[in-house]
VOPAGU-2260 file (C-alpha; in pm, 1 decimal, decimal comma):
REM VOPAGU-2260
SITE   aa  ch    i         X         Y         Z
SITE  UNK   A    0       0,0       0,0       0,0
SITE  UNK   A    1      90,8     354,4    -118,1
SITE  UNK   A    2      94,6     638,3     121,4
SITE  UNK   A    3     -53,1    1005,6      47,1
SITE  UNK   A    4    -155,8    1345,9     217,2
SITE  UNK   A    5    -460,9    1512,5     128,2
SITE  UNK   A    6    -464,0    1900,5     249,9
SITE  UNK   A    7    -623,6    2233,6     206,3
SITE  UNK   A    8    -601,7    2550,6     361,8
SITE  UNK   A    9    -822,6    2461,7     633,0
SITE  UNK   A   10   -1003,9    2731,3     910,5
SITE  UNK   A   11   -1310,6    2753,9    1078,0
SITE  UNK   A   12   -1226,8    3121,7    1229,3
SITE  UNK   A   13    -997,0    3417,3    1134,9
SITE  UNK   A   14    -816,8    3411,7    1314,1
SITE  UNK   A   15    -554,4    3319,4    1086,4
SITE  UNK   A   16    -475,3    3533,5     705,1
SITE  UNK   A   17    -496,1    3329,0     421,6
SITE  UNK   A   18    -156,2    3429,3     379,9
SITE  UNK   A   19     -33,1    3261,5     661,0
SITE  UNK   A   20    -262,9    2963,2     555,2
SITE  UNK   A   21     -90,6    2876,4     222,0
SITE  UNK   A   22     243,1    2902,9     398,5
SITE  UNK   A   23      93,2    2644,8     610,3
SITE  UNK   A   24       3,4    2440,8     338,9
SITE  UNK   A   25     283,6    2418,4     147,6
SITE  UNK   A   26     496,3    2318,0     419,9
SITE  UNK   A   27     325,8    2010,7     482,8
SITE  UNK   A   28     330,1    1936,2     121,6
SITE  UNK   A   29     685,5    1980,2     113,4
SITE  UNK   A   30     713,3    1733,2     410,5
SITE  UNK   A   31     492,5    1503,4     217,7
SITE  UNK   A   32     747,6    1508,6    -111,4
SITE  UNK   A   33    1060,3    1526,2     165,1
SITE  UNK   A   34     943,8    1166,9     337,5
SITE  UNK   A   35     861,5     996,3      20,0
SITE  UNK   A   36     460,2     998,4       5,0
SITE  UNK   A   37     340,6     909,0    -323,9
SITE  UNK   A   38      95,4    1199,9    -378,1
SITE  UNK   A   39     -34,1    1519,9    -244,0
SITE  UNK   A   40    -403,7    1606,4    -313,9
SITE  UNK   A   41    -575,5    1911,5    -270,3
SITE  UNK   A   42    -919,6    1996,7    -383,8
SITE  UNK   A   43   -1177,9    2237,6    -534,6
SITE  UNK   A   44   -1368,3    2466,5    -296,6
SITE  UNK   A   45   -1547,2    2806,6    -368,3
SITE  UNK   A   46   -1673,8    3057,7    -151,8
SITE  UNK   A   47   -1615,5    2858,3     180,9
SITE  UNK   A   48   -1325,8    2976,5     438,8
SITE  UNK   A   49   -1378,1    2622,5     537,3
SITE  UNK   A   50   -1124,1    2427,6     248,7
SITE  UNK   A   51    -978,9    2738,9      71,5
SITE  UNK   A   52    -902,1    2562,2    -284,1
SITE  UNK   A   53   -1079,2    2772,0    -559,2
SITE  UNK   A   54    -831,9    2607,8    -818,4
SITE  UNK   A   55    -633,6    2360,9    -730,4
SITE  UNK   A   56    -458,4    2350,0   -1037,4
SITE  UNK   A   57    -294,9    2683,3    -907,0
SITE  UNK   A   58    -170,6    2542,4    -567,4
SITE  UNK   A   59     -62,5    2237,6    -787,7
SITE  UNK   A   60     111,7    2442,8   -1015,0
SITE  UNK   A   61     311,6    2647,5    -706,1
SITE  UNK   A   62     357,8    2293,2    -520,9
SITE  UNK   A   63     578,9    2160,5    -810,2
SITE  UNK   A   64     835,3    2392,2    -781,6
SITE  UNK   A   65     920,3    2350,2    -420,9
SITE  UNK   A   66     907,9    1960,5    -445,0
SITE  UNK   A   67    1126,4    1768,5    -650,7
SITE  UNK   A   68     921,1    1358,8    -699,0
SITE  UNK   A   69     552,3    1338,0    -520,0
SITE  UNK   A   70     260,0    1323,3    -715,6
SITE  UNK   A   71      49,7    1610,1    -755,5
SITE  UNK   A   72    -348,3    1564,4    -736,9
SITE  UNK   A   73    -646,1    1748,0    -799,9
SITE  UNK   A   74    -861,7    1549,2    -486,2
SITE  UNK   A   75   -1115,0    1691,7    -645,2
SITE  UNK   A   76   -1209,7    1865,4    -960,7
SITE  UNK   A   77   -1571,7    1941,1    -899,9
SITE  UNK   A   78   -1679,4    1825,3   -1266,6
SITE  UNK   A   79   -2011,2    2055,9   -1284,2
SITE  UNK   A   80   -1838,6    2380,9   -1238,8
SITE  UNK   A   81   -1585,5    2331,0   -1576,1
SITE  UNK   A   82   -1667,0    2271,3   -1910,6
SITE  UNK   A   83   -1512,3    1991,9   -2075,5
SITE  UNK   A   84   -1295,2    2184,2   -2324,1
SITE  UNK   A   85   -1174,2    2418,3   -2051,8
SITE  UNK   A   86   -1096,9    2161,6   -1787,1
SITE  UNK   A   87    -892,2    1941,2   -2052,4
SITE  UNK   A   88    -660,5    2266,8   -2135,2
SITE  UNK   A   89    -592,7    2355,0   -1791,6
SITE  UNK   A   90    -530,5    2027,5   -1668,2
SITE  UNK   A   91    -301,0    1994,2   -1999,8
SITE  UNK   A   92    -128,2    2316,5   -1889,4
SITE  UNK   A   93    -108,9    2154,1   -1567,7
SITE  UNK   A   94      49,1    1839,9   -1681,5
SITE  UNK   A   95     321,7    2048,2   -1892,5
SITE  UNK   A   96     395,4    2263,5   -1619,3
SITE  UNK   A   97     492,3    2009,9   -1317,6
SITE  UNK   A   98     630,7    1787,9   -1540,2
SITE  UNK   A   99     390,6    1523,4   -1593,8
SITE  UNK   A  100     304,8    1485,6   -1256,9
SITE  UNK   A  101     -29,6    1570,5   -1262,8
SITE  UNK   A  102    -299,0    1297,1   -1180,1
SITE  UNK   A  103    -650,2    1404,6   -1210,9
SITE  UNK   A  104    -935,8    1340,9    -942,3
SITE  UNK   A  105   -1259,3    1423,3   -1027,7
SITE  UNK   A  106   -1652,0    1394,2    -851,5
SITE  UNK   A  107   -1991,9    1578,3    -871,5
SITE  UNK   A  108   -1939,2    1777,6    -571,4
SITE  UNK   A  109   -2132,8    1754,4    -238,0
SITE  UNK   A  110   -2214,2    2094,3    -100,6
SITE  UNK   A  111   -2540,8    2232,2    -147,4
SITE  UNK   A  112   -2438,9    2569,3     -85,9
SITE  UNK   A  113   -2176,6    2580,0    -375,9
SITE  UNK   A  114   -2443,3    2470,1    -598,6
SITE  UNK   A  115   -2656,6    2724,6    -515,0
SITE  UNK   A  116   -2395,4    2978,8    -581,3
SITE  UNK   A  117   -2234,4    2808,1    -875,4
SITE  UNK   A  118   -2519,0    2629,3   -1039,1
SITE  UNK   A  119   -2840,7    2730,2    -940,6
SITE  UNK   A  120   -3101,3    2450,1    -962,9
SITE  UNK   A  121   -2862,0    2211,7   -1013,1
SITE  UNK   A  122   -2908,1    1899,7    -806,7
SITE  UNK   A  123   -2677,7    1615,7    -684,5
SITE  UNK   A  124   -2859,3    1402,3    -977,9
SITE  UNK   A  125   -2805,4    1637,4   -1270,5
SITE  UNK   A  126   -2430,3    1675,6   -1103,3
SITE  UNK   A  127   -2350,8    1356,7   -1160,3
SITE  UNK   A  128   -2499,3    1301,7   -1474,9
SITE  UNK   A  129   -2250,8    1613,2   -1564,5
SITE  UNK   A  130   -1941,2    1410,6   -1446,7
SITE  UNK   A  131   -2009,0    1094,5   -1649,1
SITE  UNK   A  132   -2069,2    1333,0   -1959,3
SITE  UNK   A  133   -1770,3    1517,4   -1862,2
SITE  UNK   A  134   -1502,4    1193,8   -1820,1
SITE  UNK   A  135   -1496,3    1027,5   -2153,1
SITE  UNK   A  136   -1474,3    1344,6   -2300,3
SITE  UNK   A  137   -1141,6    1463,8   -2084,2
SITE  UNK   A  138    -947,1    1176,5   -2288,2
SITE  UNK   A  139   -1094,5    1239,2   -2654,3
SITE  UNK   A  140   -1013,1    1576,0   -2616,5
SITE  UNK   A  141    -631,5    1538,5   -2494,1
SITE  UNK   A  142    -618,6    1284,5   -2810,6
SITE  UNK   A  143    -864,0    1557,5   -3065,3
SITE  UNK   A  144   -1035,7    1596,5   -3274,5
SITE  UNK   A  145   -1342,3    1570,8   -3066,9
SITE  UNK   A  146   -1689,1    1650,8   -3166,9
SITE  UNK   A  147   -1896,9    1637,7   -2852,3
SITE  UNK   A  148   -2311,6    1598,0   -2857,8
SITE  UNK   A  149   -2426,0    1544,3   -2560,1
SITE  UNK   A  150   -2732,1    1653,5   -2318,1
SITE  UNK   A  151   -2516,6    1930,5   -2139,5
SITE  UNK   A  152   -2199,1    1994,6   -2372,3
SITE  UNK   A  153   -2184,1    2034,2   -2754,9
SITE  UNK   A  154   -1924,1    2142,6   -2956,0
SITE  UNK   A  155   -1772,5    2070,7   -3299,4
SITE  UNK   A  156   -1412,5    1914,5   -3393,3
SITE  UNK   A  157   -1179,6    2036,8   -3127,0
SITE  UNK   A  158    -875,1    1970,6   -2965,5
SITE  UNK   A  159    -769,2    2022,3   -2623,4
SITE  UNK   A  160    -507,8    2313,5   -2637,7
SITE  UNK   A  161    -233,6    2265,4   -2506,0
SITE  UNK   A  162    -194,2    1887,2   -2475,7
SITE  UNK   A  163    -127,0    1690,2   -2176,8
SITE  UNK   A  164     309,0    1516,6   -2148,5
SITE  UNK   A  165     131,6    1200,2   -2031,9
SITE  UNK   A  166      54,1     938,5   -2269,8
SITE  UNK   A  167    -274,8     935,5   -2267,1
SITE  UNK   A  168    -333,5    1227,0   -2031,1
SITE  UNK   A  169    -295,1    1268,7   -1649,9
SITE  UNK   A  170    -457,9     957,6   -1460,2
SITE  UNK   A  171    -796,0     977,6   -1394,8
SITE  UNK   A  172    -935,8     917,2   -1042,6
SITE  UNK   A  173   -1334,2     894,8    -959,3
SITE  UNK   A  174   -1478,3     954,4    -616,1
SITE  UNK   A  175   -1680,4     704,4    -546,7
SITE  UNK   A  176   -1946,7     569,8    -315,6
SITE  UNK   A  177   -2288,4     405,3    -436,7
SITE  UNK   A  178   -2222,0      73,2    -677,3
SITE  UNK   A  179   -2326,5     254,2   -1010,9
SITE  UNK   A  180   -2066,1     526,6    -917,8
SITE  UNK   A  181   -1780,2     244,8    -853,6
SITE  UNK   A  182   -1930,5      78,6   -1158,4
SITE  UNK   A  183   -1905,5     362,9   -1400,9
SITE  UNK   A  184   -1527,5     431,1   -1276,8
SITE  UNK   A  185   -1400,4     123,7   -1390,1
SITE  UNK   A  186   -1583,9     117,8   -1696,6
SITE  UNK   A  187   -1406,4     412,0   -1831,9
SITE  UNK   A  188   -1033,7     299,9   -1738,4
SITE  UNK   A  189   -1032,2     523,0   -1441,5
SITE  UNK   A  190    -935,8     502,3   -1087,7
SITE  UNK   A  191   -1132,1     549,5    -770,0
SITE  UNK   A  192   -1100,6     724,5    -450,6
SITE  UNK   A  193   -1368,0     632,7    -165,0
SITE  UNK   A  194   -1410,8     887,8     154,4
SITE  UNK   A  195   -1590,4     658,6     463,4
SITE  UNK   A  196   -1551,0    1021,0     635,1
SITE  UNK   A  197   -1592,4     974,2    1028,9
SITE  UNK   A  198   -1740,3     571,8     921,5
SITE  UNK   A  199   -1539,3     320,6     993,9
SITE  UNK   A  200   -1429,8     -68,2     885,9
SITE  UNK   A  201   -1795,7    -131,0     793,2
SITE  UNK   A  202   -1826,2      97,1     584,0
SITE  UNK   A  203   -1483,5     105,5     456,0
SITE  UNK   A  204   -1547,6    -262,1     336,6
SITE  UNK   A  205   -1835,6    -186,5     199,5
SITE  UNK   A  206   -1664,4      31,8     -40,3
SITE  UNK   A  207   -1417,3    -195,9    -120,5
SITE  UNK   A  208   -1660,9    -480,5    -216,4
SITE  UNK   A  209   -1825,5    -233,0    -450,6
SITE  UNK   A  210   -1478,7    -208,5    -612,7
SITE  UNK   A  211   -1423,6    -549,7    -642,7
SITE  UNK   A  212   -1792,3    -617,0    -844,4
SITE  UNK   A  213   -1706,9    -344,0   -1043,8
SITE  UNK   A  214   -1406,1    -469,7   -1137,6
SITE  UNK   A  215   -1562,7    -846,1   -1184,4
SITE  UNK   A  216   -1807,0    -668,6   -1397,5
SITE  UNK   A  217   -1554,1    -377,4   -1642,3
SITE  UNK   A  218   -1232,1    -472,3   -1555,5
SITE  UNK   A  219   -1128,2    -709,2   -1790,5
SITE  UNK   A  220    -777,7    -619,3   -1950,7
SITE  UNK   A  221    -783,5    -319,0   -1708,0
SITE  UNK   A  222    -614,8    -216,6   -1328,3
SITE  UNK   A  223    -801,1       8,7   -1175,7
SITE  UNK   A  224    -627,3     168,6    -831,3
SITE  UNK   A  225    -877,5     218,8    -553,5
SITE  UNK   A  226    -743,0     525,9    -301,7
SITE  UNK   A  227    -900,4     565,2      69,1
SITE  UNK   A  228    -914,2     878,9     174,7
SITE  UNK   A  229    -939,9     905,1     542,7
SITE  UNK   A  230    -868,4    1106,8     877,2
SITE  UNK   A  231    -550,8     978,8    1094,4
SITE  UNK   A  232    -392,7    1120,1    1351,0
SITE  UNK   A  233     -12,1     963,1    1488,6
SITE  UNK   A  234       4,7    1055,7    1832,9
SITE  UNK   A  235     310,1    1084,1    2081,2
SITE  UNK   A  236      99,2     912,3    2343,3
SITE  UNK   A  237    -311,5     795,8    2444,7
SITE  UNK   A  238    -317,6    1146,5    2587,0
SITE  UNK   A  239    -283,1    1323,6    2271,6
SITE  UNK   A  240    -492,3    1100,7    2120,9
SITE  UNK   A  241    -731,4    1087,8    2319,2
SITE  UNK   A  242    -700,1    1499,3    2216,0
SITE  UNK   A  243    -711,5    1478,8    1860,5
SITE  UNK   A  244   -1021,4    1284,5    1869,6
SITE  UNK   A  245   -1185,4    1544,6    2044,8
SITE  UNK   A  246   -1060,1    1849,4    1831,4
SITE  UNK   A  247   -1112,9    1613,8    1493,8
SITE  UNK   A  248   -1504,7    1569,4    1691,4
SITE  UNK   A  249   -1578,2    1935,9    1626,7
SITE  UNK   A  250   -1384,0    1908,6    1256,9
SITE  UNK   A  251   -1683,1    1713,5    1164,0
SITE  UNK   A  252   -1953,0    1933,2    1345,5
SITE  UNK   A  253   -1836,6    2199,8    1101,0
SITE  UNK   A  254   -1810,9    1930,9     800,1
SITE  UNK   A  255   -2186,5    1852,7     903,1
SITE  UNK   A  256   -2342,8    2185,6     902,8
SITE  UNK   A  257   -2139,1    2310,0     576,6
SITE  UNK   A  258   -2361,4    1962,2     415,7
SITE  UNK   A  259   -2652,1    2061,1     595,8
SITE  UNK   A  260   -2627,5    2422,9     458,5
SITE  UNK   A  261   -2864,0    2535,5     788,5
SITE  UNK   A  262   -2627,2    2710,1     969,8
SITE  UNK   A  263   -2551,8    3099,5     927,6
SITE  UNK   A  264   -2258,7    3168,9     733,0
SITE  UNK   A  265   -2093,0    3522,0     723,6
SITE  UNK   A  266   -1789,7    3631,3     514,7
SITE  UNK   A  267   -1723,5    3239,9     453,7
SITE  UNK   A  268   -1694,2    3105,7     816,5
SITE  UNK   A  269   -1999,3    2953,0     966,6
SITE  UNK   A  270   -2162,6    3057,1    1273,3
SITE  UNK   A  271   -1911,7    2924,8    1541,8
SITE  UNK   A  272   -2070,7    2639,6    1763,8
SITE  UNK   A  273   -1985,1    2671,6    2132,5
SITE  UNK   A  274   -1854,7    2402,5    2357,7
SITE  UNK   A  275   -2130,5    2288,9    2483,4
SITE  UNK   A  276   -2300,2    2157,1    2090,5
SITE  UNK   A  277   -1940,2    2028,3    1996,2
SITE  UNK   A  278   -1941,1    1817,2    2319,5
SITE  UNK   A  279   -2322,2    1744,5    2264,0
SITE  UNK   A  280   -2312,9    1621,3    1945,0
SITE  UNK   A  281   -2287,2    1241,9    1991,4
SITE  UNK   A  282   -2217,7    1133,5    1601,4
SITE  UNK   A  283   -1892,0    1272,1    1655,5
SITE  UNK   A  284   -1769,4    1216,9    1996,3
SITE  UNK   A  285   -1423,0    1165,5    2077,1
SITE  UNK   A  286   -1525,1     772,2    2093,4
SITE  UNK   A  287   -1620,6     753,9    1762,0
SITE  UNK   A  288   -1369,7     942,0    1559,4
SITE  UNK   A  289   -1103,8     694,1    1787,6
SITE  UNK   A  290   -1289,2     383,3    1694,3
SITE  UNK   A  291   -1358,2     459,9    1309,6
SITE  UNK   A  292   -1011,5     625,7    1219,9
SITE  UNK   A  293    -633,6     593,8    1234,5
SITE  UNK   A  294    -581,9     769,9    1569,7
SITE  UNK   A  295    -330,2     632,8    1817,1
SITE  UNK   A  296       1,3     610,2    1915,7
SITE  UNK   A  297     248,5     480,2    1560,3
SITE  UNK   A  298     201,9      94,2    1652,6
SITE  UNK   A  299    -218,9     144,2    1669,6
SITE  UNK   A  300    -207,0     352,0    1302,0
SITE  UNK   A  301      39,5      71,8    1196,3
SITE  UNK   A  302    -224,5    -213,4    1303,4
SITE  UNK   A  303    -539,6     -19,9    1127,6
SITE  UNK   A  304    -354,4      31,2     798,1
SITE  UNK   A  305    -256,6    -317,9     813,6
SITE  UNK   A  306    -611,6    -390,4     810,8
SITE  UNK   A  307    -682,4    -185,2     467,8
SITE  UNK   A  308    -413,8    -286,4     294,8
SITE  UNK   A  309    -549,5    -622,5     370,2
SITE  UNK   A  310    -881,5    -548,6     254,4
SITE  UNK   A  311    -759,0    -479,5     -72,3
SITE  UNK   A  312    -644,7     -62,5     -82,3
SITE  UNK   A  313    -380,2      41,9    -318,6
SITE  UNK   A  314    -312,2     392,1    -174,5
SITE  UNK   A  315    -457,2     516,6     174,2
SITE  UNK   A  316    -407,9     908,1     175,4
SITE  UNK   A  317    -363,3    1076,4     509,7
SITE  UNK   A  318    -654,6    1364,3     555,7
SITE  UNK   A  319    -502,9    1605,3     742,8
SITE  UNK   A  320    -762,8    1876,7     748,0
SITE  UNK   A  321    -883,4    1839,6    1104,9
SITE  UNK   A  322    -903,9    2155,9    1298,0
SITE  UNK   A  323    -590,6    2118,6    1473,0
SITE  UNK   A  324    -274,4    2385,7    1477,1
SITE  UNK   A  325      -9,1    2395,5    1228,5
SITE  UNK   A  326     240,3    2271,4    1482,2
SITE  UNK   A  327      -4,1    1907,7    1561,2
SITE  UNK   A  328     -25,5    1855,5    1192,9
SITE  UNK   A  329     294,5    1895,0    1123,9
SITE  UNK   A  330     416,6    1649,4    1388,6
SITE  UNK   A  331     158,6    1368,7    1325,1
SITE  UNK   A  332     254,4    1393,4     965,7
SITE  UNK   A  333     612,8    1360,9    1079,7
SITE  UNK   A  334     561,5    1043,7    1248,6
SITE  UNK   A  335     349,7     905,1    1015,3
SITE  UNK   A  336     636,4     921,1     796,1
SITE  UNK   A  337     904,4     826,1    1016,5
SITE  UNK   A  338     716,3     558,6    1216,3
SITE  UNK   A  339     358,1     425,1    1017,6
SITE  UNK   A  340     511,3     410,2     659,5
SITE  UNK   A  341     834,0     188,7     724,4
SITE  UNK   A  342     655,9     -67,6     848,5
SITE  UNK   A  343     519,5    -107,1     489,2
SITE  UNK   A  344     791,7    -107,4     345,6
């Protein structure tokens, strides 16, 4: 099993510029390239001081020329906001820029509240429709010339401008969750990333076993990847463990009301819950983000990534969005490196 670190510039407050953010950000992604991580992934995001990532491409773009051999991934392209011609040129651009290190995740989104500011009307079922219209195209277009007809999209013979340095393109990555999703990935040669979120091993084999029938059903002659995307925290000890938990508990109340789209939201930042509805809100209790996720001490991450790795997963990428400082971050992504990733050697 491969090892990655998904990150954004993360707040819930502002306490913090968005200068001072980025910085942030690009630190740990140059600890990520530093300790030998496969990939870094950062995603698309608009008008949320939640995840900062408006273009991802443009962070990507930056994060190439202060790393020298990781991976750099789009984790995720929100496929409704782009039209085909203009997301196969920039992620061409992309591609040409870093090298040909570009790999390119894309899903239908999952906010509400973008949607509504983005796409008004627009609902998760037309989203996705958009995506599978968008995909095949990506690949005709890097190849041109493309005539597209479709229910969303048409436009005559053209060619994506520039063209992508990898054969073929960039690799393609899905996000993934119900069967038909899973099923449609492998169909069209691409790989998959699944996000179990604060669920754990029940869910996360779940989403496996909808890999493997897609792959008993469209992956003849192919090899799909599957990538889990998932919180983890390495602690030095239970106690700040036990810690994390609890900060990564009100993560996740802020995760929930950005889905719900109920909550207030001024300048970006939603209303800020008080102690009290953090500690009250029993879906995310410091019990269950410690039983569901990789949060311990190096030997208890070590034993739970054992367990994916068994179940089948190519790539498990570290989430390190979590509400926690710069300075926790930064040392649990440390010892995941020095201490989780040896032992799979």
């Amino acid at each position: 099993m491969e090892f990655s670190l998904f990150v954004h510039m993360e707040r819930t407050n502002d306490r913090q510029s968005h200068s001072e953010l980025y910085q942030e950000f690009l630190a740990l992604c140059k600890i990520a390239d530093q300790g030998g991580m496969r990939a870094v992934w950062t995603g698309e995001h608009h008008a949320m001081n939640f995840t900062i990532a408006p273009n991802p491409f443009i962070n990507l773009v930056d994060v190439a020329r202060h790393t020298k051999n990781v991976r750099l991934g789009t984790g995720t392209i929100i496929a409704p906001f782009w039209h085909p011609i203009k997301l196969a040129g920039e992620a061409a651009m992309t591609d040409i820029i870093t090298d040909g290190r570009l790999e390119l995740g894309i899903a239908r989104g999952a906010y509400s509240y973008e949607y509504e500011r983005l796409m008004p009307g627009m609902d998760a079922w037309e989203a996705g429709l958009r995506l599978r219209e968008t995909v095949p195209a990506l690949r005709k277009l890097w190849k041109g010339d493309y005539a597209h007809d479709g229910e969303f999209f048409k436009f005559p013979s053209t060619t994506s401008s520039p063209q992508p340095v990898q054969d073929n393109g960039p690799p393609l990555w899905i996000a993934a969750r119900d069967p038909n999703s899973h099923e449609f990935a492998v169909a069209n040669d691409c790989n998959v990333q699944v996000t179990p979120l604060w669920n754990g091993d029940p869910e996360i084999e779940t989403l496996m076993e909808r890999f493997k029938t897609a792959k008993d059903l469209h992956g003849k002659g192919k090899s799909p990847k599957i990538m889990l995307l998932h919180h983890g925290y390495v602690a030095k000890d239970d106690e700040d463990a036990r810690a994390a938990a609890k900060t990564l508990g009100g993560f996740y109340c802020y995760f929930g009301a950005w889905f719900m789209n109920k909550r207030p939201v001024s300048l970006g930042l939603i209303e800020q819950f008080t102690p009290e509805e953090i500690a009250g809100n029993e879906m995310y209790s410091p019990e269950v983000m410690m039983n569901n996720m990789a949060i311990g001490t190096a030997d208890t991450v070590v034993r739970r990534l054992k367990k994916y790795e068994a179940m089948g997963y190519d790539e498990y990428s570290l989430w390190i969005d979590s509400g926690m400082t710069f300075e926790q971050k930064k040392a649990s992504l440390s010892r995941f490196i020095d201490d989780v990733m040896p032992a799979f050697g």
